[in-house]
C-alpha positions in Angstrom: -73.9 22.5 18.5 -70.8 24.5 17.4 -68.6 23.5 15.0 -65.1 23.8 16.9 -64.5 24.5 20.0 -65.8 27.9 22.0 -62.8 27.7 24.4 -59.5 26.4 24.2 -57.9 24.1 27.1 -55.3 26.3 29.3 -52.0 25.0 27.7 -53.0 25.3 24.4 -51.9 28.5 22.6 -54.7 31.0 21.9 -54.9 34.3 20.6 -56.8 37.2 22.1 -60.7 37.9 20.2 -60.6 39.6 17.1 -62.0 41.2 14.4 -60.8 38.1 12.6 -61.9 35.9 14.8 -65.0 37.2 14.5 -65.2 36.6 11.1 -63.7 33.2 11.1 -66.7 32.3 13.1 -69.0 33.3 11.1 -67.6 32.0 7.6 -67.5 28.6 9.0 -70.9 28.3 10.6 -71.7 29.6 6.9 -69.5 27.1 5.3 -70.9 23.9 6.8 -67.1 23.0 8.1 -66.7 21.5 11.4 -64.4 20.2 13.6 -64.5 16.5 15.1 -62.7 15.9 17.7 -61.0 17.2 20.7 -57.5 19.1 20.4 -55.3 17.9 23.2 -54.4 19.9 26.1 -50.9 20.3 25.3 -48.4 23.4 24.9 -46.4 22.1 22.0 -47.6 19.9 19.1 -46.7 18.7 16.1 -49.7 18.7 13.9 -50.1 17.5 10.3 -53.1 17.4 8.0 -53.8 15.5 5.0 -54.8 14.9 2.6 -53.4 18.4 0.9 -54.6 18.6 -2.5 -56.1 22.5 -3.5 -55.5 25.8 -1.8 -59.0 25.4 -0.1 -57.4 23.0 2.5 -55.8 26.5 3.9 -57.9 28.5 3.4 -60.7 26.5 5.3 -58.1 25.5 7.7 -56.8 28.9 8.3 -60.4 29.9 8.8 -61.1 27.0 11.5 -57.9 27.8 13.5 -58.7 31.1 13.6 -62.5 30.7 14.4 -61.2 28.4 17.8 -58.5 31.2 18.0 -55.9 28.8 18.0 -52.1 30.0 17.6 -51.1 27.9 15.0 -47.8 28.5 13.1 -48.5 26.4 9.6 -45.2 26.1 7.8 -45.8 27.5 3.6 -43.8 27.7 0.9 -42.3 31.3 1.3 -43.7 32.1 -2.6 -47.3 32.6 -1.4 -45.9 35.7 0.8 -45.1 37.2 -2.9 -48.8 36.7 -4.2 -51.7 39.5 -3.2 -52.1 37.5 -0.1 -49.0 38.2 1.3 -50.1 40.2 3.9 -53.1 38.7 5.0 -50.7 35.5 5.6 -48.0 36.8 7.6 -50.6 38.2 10.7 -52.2 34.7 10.2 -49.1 33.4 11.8 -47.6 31.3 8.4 -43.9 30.0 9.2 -42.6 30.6 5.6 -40.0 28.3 4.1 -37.7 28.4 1.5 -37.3 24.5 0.0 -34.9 25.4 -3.0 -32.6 26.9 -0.2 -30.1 24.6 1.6 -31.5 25.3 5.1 -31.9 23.6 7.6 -35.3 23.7 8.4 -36.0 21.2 11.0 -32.8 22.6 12.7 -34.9 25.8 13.4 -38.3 24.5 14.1 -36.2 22.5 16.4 -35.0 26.2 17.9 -38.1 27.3 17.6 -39.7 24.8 20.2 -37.0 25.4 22.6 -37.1 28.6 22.9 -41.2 29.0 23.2 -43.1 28.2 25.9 -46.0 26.9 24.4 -46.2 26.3 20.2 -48.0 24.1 17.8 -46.8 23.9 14.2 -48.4 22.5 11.8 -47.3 21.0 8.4 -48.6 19.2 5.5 -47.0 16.0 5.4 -47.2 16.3 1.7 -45.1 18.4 1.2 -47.5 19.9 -2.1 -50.8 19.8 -3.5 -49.8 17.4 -6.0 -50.3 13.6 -5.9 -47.0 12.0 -4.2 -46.0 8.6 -3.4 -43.8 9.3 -0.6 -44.5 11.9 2.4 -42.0 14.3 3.3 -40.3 13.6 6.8 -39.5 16.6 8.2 -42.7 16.9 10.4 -41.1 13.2 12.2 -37.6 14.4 12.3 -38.8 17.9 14.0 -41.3 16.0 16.4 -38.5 13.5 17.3 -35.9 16.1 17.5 -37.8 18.8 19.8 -39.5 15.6 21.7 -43.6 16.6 21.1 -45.6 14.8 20.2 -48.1 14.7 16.2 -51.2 15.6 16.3 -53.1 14.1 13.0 -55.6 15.9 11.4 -58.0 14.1 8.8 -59.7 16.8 5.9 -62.1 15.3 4.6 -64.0 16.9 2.0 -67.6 15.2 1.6 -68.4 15.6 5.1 -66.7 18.7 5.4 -64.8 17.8 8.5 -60.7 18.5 10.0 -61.3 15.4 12.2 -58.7 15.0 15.4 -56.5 11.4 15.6 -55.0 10.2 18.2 -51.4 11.6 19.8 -48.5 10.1 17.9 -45.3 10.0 19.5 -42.2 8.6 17.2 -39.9 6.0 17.6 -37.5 6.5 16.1 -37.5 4.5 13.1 -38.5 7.0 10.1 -39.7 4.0 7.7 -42.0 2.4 10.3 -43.3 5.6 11.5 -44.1 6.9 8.4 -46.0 3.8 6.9 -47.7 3.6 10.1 -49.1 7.1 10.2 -49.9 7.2 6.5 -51.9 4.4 6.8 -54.3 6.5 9.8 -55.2 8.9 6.4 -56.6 5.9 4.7 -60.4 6.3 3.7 -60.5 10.7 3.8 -60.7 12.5 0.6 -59.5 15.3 0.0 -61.1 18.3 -2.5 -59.2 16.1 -5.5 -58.0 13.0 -4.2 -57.6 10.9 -1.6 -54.6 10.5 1.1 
């Protein structure tokens, strides 16, 4: 059985085969990775995965959504475009982001969705690798905002699995929201610590 999905539904957004898909493939039948699960059929998504707690959560991430071929902008901190992967991150489809800037960044995600046809962005509710007590909430206010739905994603490390939740739509109330989709992330461990 394959570890992700061979095909994508139809209003997903996919990207054509690829040299790197290729490759992707291959590093995660190597790697023991797998995805549980089924993606929705859906052209615009808000997805989130947690918890985020080492750079290995991208770069096994980056490797599943490119083994599916899955055209997934994932919002980073615009410093790792400076490092020696630079380049290798912008044609992986990163959404860099400035936090010490005063932007207004769920302003243009917001753009973003309305101007594409189909797009899924993903985030890490996090926010940073570090252990936090409180989740950013940018990811609700752009899902609200544009009007798509979350997608959650679960990593969890000893069984080596980005495990699909259930759709999420908001309400509205931030607090509520937030405490209740925290609470799905209860129980999955990430490479140092839980959600």
């Amino acid at each position: 059985m394959s570890p992700y999905p061979e095909h994508l539904a139809p209003n997903i957004p996919s990207l054509p085969n690829s040299w790197w898909m290729r490759l992707s493939r291959w590093a995660i039948r190597r790697s023991g990775w797998r995805l549980v699960g089924e993606l929705p059929n859906l052209p615009k998504v808000v997805v989130i995965g947690a918890p985020h707690s080492s750079y290995w959560d991208g770069v096994w991430g980056l490797l599943m959504k490119s083994a599916m071929g899955l055209d997934l902008g994932v919002m980073i901190k615009r410093e790792v475009l400076n490092g020696p992967f630079g380049p290798i991150v912008r044609r992986l489809g990163m959404v860099p982001i400035d936090r010490k800037a005063a932007t207004d960044v769920v302003g243009q995600m917001v753009e973003r969705f309305a101007t594409r046809e189909k797009m899924w962005l993903g985030i890490a509710p996090e926010g940073t690798r570090k252990p936090v007590k409180q989740w950013k909430s940018g990811f609700l206010r752009i899902a609200r905002t544009a009007n798509v739905p979350i997608v959650p994603i679960f990593i969890d490390y000893p069984t080596k699995t980005f495990t699909v939740g259930s759709l999420i739509e908001t309400t509205g109330d931030t607090e509520a929201d937030m405490t209740r989709i925290r609470a799905m992330f209860a129980g999955y461990q990430g490479k140092h610590r839980a959600a």
